[in-house]
N, C-alpha and C positions, 0 to 999 in steps of 0.2 A: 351465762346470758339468760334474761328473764324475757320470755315471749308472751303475748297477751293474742288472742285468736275469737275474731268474734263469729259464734257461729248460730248468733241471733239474726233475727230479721231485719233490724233494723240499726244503725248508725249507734255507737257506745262512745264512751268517753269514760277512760281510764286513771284511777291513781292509783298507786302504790308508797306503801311503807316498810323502809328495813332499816334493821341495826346500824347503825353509823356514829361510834361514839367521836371519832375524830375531829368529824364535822358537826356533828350537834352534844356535843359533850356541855355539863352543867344544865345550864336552864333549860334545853333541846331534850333533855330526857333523855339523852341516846338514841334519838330513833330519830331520821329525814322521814319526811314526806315530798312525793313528787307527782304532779298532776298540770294539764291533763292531755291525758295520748289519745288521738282520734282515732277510732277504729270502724272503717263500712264492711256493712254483710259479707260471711266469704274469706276475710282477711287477716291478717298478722301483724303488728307489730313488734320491735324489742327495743323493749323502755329499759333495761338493762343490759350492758355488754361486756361486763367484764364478768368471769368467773365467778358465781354465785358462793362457791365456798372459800372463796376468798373473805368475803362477810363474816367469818366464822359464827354465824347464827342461823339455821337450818328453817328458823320461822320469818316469814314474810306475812305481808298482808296488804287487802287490796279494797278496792270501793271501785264500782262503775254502776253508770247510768244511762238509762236512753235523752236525749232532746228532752222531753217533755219532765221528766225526772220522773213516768209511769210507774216503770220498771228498772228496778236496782238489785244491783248487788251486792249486800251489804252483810253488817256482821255486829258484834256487841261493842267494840275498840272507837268510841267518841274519837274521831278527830278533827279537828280545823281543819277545812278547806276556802279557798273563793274561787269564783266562777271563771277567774284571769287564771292562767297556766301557773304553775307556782311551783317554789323550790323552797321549803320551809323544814324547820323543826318541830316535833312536839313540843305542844306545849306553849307555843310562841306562835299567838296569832295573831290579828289584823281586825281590825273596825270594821271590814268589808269580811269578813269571815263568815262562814255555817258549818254546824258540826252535821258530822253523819258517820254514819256507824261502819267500821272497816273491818274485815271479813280476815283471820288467819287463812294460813294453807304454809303446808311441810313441806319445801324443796330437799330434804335429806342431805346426802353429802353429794350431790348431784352439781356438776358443776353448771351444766343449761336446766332451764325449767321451763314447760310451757303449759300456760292455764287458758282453758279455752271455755269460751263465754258461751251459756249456753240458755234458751228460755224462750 
């Protein structure tokens, strides 16, 4: 299970990216993208519930933002998003698309993981 915990001031919105050759195998690059989870001050979500090592790839990776897009949290990893909730592959984006730079983090062989938002 992947938990996302915001323990900023202010309303986040969350995506994440992992391994998934099944579902995004060939043009998808191997890797889904999925966005976006609403998270208020204080709180939790889990944007994934299955077994983390299940995935067998121990790196994830993630992008959030406040409302205003002031404050993010991002990382070197360019990837397609849009402002609508989305369930995509790399690499395969949309006319209504914006890149923005998505952030690793190591879940090891843990099978819950919880990343808690902080700033």
């Amino acid at each position: 299970m992947l938990r996302f915990c915001n323990s900023h001031n202010e309303d986040v919105w969350v995506a994440y990216m992992f391994h998934s050759p099944g579902a995004c195998g060939g043009e998808g690059k191997d890797w889904q993208t999925i966005g976006w989870f609403h998270i208020v001050p204080g709180s939790c979500v889990t944007v994934y519930a299955n077994d983390l090592d299940d995935v067998h790839n121990r790196f994830w990776y993630f992008y959030a933002e406040n409302a205003s897009r002031s404050f993010v949290w991002a990382g070197p990893v360019n990837v397609y998003v849009t402002d609508e909730a989305f369930n995509h592959c790399l690499g395969i984006g949309t006319s209504a698309s914006r890149v923005v730079g998505f952030r690793a983090f190591d879940v090891g062989d843990h099978d819950d993981f919880t990343m808690t938002l902080t700033g």
